[in-house]
Each structure stands twice: as C-alpha cells, then as structure tokens.
C-alpha positions in Angstrom: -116.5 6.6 -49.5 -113.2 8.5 -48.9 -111.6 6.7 -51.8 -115.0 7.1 -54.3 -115.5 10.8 -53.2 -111.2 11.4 -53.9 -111.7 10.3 -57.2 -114.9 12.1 -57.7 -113.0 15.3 -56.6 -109.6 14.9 -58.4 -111.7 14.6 -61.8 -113.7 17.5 -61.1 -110.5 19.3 -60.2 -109.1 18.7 -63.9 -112.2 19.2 -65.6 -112.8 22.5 -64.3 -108.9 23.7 -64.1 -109.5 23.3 -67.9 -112.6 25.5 -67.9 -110.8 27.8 -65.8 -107.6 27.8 -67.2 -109.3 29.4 -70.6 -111.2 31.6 -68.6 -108.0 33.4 -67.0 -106.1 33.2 -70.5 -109.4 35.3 -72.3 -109.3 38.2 -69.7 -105.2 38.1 -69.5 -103.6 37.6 -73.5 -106.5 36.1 -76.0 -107.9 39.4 -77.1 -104.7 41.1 -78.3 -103.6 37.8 -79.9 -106.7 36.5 -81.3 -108.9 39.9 -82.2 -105.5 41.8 -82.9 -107.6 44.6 -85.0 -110.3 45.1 -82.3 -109.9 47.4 -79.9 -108.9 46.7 -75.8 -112.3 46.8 -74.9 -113.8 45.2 -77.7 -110.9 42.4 -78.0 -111.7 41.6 -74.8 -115.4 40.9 -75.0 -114.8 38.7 -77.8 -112.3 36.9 -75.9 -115.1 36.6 -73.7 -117.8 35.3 -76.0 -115.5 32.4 -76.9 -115.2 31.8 -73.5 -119.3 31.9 -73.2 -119.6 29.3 -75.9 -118.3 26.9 -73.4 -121.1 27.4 -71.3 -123.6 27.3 -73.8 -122.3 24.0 -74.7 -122.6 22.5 -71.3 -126.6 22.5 -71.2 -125.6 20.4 -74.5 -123.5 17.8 -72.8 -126.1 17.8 -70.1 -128.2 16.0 -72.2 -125.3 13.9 -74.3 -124.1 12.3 -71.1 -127.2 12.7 -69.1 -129.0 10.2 -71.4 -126.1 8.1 -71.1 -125.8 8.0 -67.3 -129.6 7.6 -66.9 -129.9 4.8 -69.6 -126.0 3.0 -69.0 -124.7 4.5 -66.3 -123.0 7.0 -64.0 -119.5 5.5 -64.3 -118.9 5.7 -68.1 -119.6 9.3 -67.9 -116.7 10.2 -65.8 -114.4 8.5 -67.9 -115.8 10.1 -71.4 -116.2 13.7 -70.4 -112.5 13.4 -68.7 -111.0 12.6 -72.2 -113.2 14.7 -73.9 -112.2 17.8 -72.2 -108.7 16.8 -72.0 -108.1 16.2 -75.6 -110.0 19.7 -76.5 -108.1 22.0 -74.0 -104.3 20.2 -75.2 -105.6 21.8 -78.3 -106.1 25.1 -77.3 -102.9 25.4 -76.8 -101.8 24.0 -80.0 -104.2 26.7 -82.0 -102.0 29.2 -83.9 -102.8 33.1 -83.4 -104.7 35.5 -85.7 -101.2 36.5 -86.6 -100.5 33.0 -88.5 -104.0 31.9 -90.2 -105.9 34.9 -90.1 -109.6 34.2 -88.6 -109.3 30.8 -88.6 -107.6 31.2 -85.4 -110.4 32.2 -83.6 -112.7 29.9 -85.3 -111.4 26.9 -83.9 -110.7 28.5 -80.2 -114.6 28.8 -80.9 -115.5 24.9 -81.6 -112.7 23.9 -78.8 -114.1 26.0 -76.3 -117.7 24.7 -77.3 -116.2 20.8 -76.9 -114.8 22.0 -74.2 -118.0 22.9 -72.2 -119.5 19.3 -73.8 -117.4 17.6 -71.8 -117.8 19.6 -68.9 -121.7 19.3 -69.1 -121.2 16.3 -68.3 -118.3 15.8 -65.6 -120.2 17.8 -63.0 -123.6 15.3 -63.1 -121.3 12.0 -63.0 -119.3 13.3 -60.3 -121.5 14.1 -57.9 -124.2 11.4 -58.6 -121.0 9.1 -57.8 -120.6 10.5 -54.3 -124.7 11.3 -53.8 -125.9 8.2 -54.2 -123.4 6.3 -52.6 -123.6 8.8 -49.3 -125.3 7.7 -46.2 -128.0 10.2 -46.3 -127.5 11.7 -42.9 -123.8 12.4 -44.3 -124.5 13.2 -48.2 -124.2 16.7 -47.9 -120.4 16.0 -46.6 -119.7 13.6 -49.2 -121.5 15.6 -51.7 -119.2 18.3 -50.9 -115.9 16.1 -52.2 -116.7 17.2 -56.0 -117.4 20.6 -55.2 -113.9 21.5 -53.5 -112.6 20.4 -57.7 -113.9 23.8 -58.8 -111.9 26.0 -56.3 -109.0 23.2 -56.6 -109.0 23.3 -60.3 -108.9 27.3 -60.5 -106.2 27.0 -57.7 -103.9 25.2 -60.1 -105.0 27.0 -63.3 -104.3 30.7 -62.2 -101.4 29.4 -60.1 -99.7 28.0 -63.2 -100.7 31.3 -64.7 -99.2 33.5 -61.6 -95.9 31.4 -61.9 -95.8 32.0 -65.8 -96.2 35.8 -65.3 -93.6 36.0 -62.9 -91.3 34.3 -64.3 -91.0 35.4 -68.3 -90.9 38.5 -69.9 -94.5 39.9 -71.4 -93.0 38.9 -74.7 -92.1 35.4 -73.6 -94.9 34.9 -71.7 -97.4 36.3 -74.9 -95.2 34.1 -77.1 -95.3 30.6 -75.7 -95.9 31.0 -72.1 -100.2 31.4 -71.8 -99.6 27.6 -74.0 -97.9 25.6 -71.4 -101.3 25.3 -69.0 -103.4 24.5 -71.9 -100.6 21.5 -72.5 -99.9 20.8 -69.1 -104.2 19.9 -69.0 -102.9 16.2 -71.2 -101.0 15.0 -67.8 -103.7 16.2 -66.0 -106.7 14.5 -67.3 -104.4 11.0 -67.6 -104.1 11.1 -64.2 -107.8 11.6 -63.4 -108.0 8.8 -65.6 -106.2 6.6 -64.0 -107.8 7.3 -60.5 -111.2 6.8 -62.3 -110.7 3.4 -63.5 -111.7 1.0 -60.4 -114.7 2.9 -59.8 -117.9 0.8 -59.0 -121.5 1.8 -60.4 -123.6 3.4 -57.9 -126.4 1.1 -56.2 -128.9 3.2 -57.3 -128.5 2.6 -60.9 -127.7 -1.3 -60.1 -131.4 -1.6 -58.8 -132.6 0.7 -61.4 -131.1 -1.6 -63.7 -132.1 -4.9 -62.1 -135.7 -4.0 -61.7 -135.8 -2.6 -65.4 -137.1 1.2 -64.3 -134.4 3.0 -66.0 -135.6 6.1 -68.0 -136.0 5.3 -71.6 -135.9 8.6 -72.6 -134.7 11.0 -69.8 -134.8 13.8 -71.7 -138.1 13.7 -72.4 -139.1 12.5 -68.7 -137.6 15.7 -67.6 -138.9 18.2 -70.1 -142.0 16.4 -69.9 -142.8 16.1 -66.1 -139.6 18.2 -64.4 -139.7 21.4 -66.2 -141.0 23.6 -63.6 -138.0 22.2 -61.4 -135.3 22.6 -63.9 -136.0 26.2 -64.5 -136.3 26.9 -60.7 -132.8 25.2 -60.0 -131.0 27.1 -63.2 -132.8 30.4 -62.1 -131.1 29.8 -58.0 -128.2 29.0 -59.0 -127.7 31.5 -62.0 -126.3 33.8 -58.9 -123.6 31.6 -58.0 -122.3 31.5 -61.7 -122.8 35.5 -62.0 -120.5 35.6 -58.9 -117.8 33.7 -59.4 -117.0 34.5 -62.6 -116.9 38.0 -61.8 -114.3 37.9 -59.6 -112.5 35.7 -61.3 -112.8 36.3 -64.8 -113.8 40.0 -65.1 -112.5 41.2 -61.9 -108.7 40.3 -63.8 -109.8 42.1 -66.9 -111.0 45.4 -65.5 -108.4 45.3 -62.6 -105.4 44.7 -65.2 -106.8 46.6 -68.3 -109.1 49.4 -66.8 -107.1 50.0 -63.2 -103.9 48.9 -63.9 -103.2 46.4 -61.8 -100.4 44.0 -62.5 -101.8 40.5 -63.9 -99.1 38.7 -60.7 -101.4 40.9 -58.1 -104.6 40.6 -59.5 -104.0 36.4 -59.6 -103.2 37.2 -56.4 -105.9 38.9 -54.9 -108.1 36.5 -56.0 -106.2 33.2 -55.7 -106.6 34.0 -51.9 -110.1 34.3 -51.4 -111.0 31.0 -53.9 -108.7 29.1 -51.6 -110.6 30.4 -48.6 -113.9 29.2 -50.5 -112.2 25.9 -50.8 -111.4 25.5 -47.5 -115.3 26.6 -46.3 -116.9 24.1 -49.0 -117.3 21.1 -45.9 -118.2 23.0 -43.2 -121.2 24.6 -45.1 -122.2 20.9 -46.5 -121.8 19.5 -42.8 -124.2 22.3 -42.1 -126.5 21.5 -44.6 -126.8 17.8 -43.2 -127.4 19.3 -39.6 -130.1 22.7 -40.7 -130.8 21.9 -44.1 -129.8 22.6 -47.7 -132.6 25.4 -48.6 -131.5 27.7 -45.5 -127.6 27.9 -46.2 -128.7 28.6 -50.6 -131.4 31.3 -48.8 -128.7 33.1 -46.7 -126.2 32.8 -49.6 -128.7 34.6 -52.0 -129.2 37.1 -49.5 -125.9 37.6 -49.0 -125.0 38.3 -52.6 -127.7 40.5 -52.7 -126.3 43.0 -50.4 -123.1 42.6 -51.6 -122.0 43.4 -54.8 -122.5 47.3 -54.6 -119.6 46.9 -52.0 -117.8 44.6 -53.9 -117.1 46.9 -56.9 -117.0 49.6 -54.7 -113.9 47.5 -52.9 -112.5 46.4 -56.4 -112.8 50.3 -57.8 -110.0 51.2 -55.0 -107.3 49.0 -57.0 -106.0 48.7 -53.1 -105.3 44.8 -52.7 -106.3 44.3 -49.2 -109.3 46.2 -49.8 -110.1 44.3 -53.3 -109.1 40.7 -51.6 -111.9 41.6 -49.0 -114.5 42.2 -51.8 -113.6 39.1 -53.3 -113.7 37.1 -49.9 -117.0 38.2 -48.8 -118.3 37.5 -52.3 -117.1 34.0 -52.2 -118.6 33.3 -48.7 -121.7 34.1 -50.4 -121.1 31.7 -53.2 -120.0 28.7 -50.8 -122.8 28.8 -48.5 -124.8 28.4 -51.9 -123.4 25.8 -54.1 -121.2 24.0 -51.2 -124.5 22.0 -50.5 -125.7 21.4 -54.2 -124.2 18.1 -54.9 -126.9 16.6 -52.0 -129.4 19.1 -53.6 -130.6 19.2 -56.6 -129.8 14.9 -56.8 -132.7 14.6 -53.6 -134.4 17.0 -55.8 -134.5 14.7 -58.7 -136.2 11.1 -59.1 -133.5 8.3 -59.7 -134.4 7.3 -63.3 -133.7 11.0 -64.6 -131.4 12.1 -61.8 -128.5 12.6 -64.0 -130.2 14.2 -67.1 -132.2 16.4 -64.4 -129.9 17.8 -62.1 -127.0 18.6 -64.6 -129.4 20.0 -67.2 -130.5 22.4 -64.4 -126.7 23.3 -62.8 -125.5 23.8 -66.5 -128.5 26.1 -67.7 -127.9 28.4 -64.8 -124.2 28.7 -66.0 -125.3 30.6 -69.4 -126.8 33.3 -67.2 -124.1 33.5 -64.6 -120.9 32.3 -66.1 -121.3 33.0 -69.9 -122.9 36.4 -70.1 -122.0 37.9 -67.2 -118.2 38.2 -68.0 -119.6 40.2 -71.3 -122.3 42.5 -69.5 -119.9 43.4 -66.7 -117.3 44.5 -69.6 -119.7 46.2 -71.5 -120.8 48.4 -68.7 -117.4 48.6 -67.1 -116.2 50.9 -70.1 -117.8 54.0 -69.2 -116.9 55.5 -65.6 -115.3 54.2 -62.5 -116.7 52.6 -60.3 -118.4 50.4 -62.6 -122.3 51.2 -61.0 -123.7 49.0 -63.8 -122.2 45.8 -62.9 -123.3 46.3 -59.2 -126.7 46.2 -60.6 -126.7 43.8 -62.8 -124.9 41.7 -60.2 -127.5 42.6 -57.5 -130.7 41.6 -60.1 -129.3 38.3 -60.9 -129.5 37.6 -56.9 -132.5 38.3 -56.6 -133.7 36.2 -58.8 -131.3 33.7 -57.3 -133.3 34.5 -53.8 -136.8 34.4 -55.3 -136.2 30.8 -56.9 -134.7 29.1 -54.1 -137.7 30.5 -51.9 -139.8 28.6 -54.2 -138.1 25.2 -54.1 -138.4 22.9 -50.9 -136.5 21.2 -48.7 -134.8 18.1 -49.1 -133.0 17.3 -46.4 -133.8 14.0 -44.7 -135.3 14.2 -41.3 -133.2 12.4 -38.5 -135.5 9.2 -38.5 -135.4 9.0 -42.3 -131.4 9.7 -42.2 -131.0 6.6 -39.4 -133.3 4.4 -41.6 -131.4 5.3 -44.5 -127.8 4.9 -43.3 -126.6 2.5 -45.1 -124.8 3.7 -49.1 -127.3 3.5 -51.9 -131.0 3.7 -49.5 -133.4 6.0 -51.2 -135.5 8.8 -49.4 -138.3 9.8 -51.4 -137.4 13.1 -53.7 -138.8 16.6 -52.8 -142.0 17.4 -55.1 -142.3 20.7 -56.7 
C-alpha cells in the first residue's frame, strides 16, 4: 500500500504542479505578454479565461479516460494522462508572445491549456481509484488521502520554482525567459512520475470485474442514465472547495500584486505557507473520516467556508502579511477538512463498473464553478472599491450551495463490523444509494 499510494501521490503531484504552475503564471506575467493591448484589468481576466479552459476541459477527459478505466482499466490511465499533460505544459513554455505572432500566441496557450485540463481530467480518477480500491476499508480514507497531498505538493513546487525565479532575476529577465523555465522544467517532471508508474498492478476490483465479465459497456451512459442525481450533488459540494482554493491562490496573487501592491516574492509567500499547512492537515482529516465519517468533516468544512470568506477578504484587503497569511490559513483548513476525505468518498459513492467515469466526472464538473470561473468573477468585482465586498459574496453563495449538497448526500463510511469483514485490499462494501 505505501509503495502504490507513493506512486499514486508523486503523479498527482506533477499533474497538478502543471495545472498550477499556469495558474500562478496567468495572475503573475501572461496578461501583459499575451493581451499586451488590453488593459491591467482586462489582460488579466483573459489571462484568466485561458486558464478556465483547462477546467472546462477536465469534465472532457472525465469521460475520455473514464471510459477507458471502466472498460480497460485503472492503470493505463495514469500512465496516458501523465504524458498527456506533460507534453502540453513543455509546450507552454515553448509558445511565443503576442509580441512575435500576433494572436496566434494566445490561440494556442488556449488549445494547450484545454489539453492540458484533458489530461488532468483524467489523472485525478486513476489516482485515487488506485489507492481506493486497493485500501482496507477501515483505512481507505488514510490511503485515499496519499493522492490528495499531490495537489498541495504540486502547487508547493510550482510557486516555489516561481518564488525562486522572482527573486533571483530582474522583472525584465524574469518577463523574458524566466516565467518559461517551470513550464520546461514540467518534461523531467512527468518522466519521473513515469517511471514510478510503471510496476503498478491493476486494482482487484477491476480484475473481478473483468473476470466475471460485469464491466460497464458504456459507462457514460450508465452514469448519465442511472447516476445523474449523484453527479450533480457531488459537483455542486464540492464546487466550494474549487471556489476556495483558487481564490487564494490564483486571485488572491493578482489582486494582492496588481490592485494592493504587494510584491509577487511576498504574495508567493503568504500563500505558499498556508498550502503547506493544508498539506500537512490532509491525513489527519482522512484518519478522521475513517474514525467519524466522511459526510461530517465535508459538513463542517462547508460551514466553515461559509462563515469565512467575509473575513478572508477583509484580512487580504489589509495587504499586512501576517494578517493576509491568517485569511489564507483559515480558508484552507476549510478546504482540507472537505476534499482531504474525497478520495474514499465519492469512489464508495459510486458502483464499481462506472466508478471511474462517475466519480471523476463529478470532481471535474465542480472545478468549472469553483476553479474556472471564480478566478474571473472575483476579478471582475474586485475592480471597483477595496475591500472587494463582491467576492465575499460570491464566495459565501458558492458555500452554501456547497453546504446544502453535501446535506443531501449520505454516508459512506463503513461501519466497524463491515470495515473488519472487509479488511483485506480489494473487498467491496455495498455503495451508498442516493
């Protein structure tokens, strides 16, 4: 398990460092160098819609390498979304700015990033399945919790390679040639996930699906067909999640460099602390999911947010770091205590035979309403005053719906008896009906 659930967490390390490492790139240097005859403000929300496109891609390679995990399975989708996203963020950093080929510079940032979030679609599905279902179930939250310390992990090593860059060269260097060398950097990377990947066995799971002949011939249409209800409920909880996250890390640098003036090295810095924090918390909420449950810790980490982000851009409008590090931290708790236990979630939510196609389709349709539009919203309404009031809201509504969705989905967590009878890697506890 230690060695399975390593590999499952240095791929989705790579995988997202190369989400992230855009992410921190569009708020920091894109929209000067790729929407030159925009405006600050304006270049910066198209920056940003690039960097949406990704996640309205991911739904997309949901379904790509869903189908493919359901029907051939879960360990050629690790290796295929790896490479896919490797080979589209090395090119990123290859793409000329608007300066040298006019709009077809951000024309292909546009299909990268959308390739980009293909293969990320399907990274997060493969990963945890791998862990899930080969977790005793009395420990699968732990386990489960492997791929979800890549996220923080990946971001860690994006904006740290950003944070040294900034520190080190001149703003004219650094606009130059320096925001290229992560986006390169992402080729070593994703060989070496590669390379970890390769002696991974198939999940029992899928061996018995595959030996008694029950494997989904359409997942897809299984899950449109006879899961909808649950898909939207899971997208709709964890759309808070998303919406927080990514505006502390990806907005939260914009308005603190552009709109407070804050240095880029402090802002990385303010939040680099707190993400490392959330790292560190991701196994002790999971081990607390497999002692009180998975729907209590996402309930308490809705509420949470709810009552947060008022304070949070409150904290962030003071441009003091303490003060804006302790927004940030508090916000993150909230996030952990939600998505720390989703790995064991949403797969116990799902039936085996569309388990992959299911539970990504539902963690990558939340990230358009979190992660892709919130960035853009929070901009838009961060241009007219300070504190930004509007975000706050916006912020707050998203957890509530967040709240209200995970009231209406059950638990899943087995009960000690079922855990003890289940102990061994690859038993199967009945999934939660909703």
């Amino acid at each position: 398990m230690l060695r399975l659930a390593t590999a499952s967490l240095a791929g989705t390390a790579v995988e997202f460092y190369d989400f992230f490492i855009y992410g921190t790139a569009a708020a920091l240097v894109l929209g000067p160098l790729f929407f030159p005859s925009f405006s600050p403000l304006a270049g910066t929300i198209a920056a940003f819609a690039t960097f949406g496109v990704g996640f309205v891609a991911r739904p997309l390679g949901s379904v790509l390498f869903g189908h493919v995990g359901d029907r051939y399975g879960r360990r050629p989708v690790l290796f295929a979304s790896l490479l896919l996203t490797g080979v589209a963020t090395v090119a990123v950093g290859c793409v000329p700015t608007y300066a040298s080929i006019g709009m077809a510079a951000p024309l292909l940032l546009l299909v990268l990033r959308f390739v980009q979030g293909i293969g990320l679609g399907g990274e997060w599905g493969g990963a945890v399945l791998l862990t899930a279902e080969h977790a005793p179930a009395g420990r699968r939250g732990l386990w489960g919790s492997f791929p979800q310390m890549g996220p923080p992990l990946g971001f860690l090593l994006a904006n740290g390679m950003m944070l040294l860059l900034t520190a080190t060269l001149t703003d004219a260097q650094f606009n130059s040639w320096g925001w290229r060398v992560p986006f390169w950097a992402a080729g070593l990377l994703a060989a070496g996930g590669l390379l970890l990947r390769s002696s991974l066995a198939e999940t029992p799971q899928f061996k018995a699906l595959s030996e008694s002949g029950e494997r989904a011939a359409a997942p897809v249409a299984e899950v449109l067909r006879g899961h909808w209800r649950l898909v939207l409920l899971t997208a709709g909880a964890l759309s808070s999640g998303y919406a927080v996250f990514y505006s502390v890390s990806t907005w939260a640098l914009a308005y603190g460099t552009e709109v407070i003036g804050v240095s880029p090295t402090l802002m990385l810095l303010c939040v680099m602390v707190p993400v490392a924090v959330k790292g560190l918390l991701t196994p002790v909420a999971a081990l607390l999911s497999d002692r009180f449950g998975r729907r209590p810790l996402c309930l308490a980490g809705s509420a949470l947010a709810v009552v947060w982000m008022f304070p949070l851009v409150a904290l962030l409008s003071t441009g003091e770091p303490v003060l804006m590090s302790l927004g940030f931290m508090v916000a993150l708790i909230a996030f952990v205590t939600m998505f720390a236990v989703i790995a064991a979630y949403l797969p116990e939510l799902y039936e085996p035979r569309v388990r992959c196609t299911g539970a990504a389709v539902g963690y990558n349709l939340a990230g358009v309403l979190g992660g892709a539009v919130t960035p853009i919203v929070a901009t838009a309404l961060s241009g007219g005053g300070r504190p930004p009031w509007g975000v706050a809201g916006w912020l707050t509504g998203v957890a509530v719906l967040s709240l209200c969705c995970f009231a209406a989905l059950p638990e899943t967590r087995p009960r000690p008896t079922e855990a003890k009878d289940a102990g061994r890697p690859g038993e199967e506890e009945q999934p939660a009906r909703v």
